[in-house]
PANUFI-199310 format. One record per residue (C-alpha): residue in three letters; x, y, z; residue number from 0. Coordinates in pm, whole numbers, always signed. Layout:
N
{type=ALA&c1=X&c2=Y&c3=Z&seq=NUM}
...
This chain:
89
{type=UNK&c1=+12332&c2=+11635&c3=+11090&seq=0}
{type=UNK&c1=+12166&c2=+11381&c3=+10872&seq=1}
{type=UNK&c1=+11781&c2=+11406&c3=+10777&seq=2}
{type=UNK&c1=+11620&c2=+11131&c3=+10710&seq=3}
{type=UNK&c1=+11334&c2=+11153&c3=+10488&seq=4}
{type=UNK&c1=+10962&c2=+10988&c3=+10592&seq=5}
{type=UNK&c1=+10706&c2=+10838&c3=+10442&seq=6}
{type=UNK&c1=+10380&c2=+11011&c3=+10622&seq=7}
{type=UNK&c1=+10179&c2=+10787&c3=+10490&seq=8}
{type=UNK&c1=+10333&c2=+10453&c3=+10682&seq=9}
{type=UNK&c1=+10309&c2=+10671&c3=+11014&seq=10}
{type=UNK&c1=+9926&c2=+10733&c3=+10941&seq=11}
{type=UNK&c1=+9920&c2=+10364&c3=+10840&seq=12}
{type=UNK&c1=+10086&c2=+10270&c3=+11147&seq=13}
{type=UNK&c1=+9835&c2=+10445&c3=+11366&seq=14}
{type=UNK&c1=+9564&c2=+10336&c3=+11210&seq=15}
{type=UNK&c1=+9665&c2=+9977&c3=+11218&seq=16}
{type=UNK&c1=+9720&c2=+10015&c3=+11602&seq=17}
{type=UNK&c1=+9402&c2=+10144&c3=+11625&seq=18}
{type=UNK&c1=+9208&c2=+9875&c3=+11458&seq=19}
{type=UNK&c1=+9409&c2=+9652&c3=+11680&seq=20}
{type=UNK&c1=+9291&c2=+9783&c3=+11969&seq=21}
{type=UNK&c1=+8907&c2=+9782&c3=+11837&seq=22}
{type=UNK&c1=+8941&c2=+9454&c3=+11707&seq=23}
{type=UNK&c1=+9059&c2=+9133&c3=+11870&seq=24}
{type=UNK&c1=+9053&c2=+8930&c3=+11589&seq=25}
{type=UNK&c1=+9305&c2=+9059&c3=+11411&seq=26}
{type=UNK&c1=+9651&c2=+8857&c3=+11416&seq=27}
{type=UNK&c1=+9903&c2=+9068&c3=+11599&seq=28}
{type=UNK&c1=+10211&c2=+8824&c3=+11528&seq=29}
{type=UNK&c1=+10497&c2=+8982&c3=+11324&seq=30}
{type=UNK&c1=+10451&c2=+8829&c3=+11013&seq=31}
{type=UNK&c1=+10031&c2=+8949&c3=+10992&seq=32}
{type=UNK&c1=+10164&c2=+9271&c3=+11147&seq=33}
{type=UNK&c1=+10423&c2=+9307&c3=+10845&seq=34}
{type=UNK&c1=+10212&c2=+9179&c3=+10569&seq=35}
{type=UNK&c1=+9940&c2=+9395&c3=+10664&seq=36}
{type=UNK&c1=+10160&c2=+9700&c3=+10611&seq=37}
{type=UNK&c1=+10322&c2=+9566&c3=+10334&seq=38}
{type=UNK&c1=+9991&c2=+9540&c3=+10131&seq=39}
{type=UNK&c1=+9840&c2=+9871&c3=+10259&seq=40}
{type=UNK&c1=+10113&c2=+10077&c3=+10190&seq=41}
{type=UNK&c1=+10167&c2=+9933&c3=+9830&seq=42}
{type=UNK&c1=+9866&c2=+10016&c3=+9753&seq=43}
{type=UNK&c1=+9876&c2=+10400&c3=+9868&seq=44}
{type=UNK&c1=+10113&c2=+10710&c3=+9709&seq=45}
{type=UNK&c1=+10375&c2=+10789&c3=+9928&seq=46}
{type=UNK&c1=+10458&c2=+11105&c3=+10064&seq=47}
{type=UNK&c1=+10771&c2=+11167&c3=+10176&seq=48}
{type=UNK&c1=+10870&c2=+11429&c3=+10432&seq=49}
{type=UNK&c1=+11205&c2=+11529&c3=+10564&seq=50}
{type=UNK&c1=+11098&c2=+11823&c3=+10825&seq=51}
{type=UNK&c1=+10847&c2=+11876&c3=+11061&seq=52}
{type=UNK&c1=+10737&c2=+12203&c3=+10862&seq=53}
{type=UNK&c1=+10709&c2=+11919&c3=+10594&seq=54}
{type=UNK&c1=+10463&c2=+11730&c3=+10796&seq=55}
{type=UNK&c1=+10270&c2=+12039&c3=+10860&seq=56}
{type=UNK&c1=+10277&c2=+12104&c3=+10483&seq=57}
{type=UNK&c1=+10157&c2=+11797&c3=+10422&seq=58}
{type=UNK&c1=+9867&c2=+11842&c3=+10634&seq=59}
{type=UNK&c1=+9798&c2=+12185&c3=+10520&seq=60}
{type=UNK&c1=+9779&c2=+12045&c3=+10117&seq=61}
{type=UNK&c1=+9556&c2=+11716&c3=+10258&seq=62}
{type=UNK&c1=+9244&c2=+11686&c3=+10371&seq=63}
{type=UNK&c1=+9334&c2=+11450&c3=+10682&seq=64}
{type=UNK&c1=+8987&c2=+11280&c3=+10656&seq=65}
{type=UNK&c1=+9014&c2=+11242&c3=+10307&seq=66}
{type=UNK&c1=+9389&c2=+11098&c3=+10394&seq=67}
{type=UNK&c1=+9254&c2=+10835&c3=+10701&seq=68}
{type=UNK&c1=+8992&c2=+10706&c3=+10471&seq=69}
{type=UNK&c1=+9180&c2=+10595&c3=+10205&seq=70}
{type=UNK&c1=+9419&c2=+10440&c3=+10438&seq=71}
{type=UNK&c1=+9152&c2=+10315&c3=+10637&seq=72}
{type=UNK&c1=+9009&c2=+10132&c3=+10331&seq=73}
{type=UNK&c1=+9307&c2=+9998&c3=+10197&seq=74}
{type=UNK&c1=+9383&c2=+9873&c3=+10562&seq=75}
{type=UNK&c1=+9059&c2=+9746&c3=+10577&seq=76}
{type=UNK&c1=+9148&c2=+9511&c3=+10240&seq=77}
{type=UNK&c1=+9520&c2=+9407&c3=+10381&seq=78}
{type=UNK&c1=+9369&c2=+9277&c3=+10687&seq=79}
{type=UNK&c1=+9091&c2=+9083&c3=+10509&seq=80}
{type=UNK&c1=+9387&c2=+8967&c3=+10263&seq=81}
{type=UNK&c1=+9642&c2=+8851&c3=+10536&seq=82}
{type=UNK&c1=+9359&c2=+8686&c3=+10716&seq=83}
{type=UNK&c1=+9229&c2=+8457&c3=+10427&seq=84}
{type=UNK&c1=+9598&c2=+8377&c3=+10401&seq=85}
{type=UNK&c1=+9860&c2=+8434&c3=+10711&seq=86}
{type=UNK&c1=+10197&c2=+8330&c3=+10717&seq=87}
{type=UNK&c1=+10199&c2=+8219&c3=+11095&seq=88}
């Protein structure tokens, strides 16, 4: 069986980002927003990744997960201001 390693970060990112969405109307849900929005944020964050789910508990364990959602909420926060000066769409 083949393991696939994951980047934890771009699942936090991902549920973050579906959060906001669901908060915020005004933020462009069309695939191209949706992908440069991830893009951005997740260039701009270490990445962290994990091949087991004892790995995703470990990662927990070594991160403060508030510490963790903040900075991803932040550099979300900057993506989605970025995109929306300048979408694709």
């Amino acid at each position: 069986m083949e393991i696939k390693p994951e980047n934890y970060i771009e699942k936090i990112v991902r549920e973050e980002l579906d959060s906001l969405y669901k908060r915020d109307t005004t933020i462009c849900k069309c695939p191209n927003c949706y992908q440069d929005i991830m893009t951005l944020t997740l260039n701009n964050l270490p990445a962290m990744y994990v091949s087991s789910d004892i790995g995703h508990i470990m990662t927990m364990f070594n991160l403060s997960k508030d510490q963790l959602q903040a900075q991803v909420l932040v550099e979300l926060l900057k993506a989605i201001e970025k995109v929306r000066q300048n979408p694709r769409h």
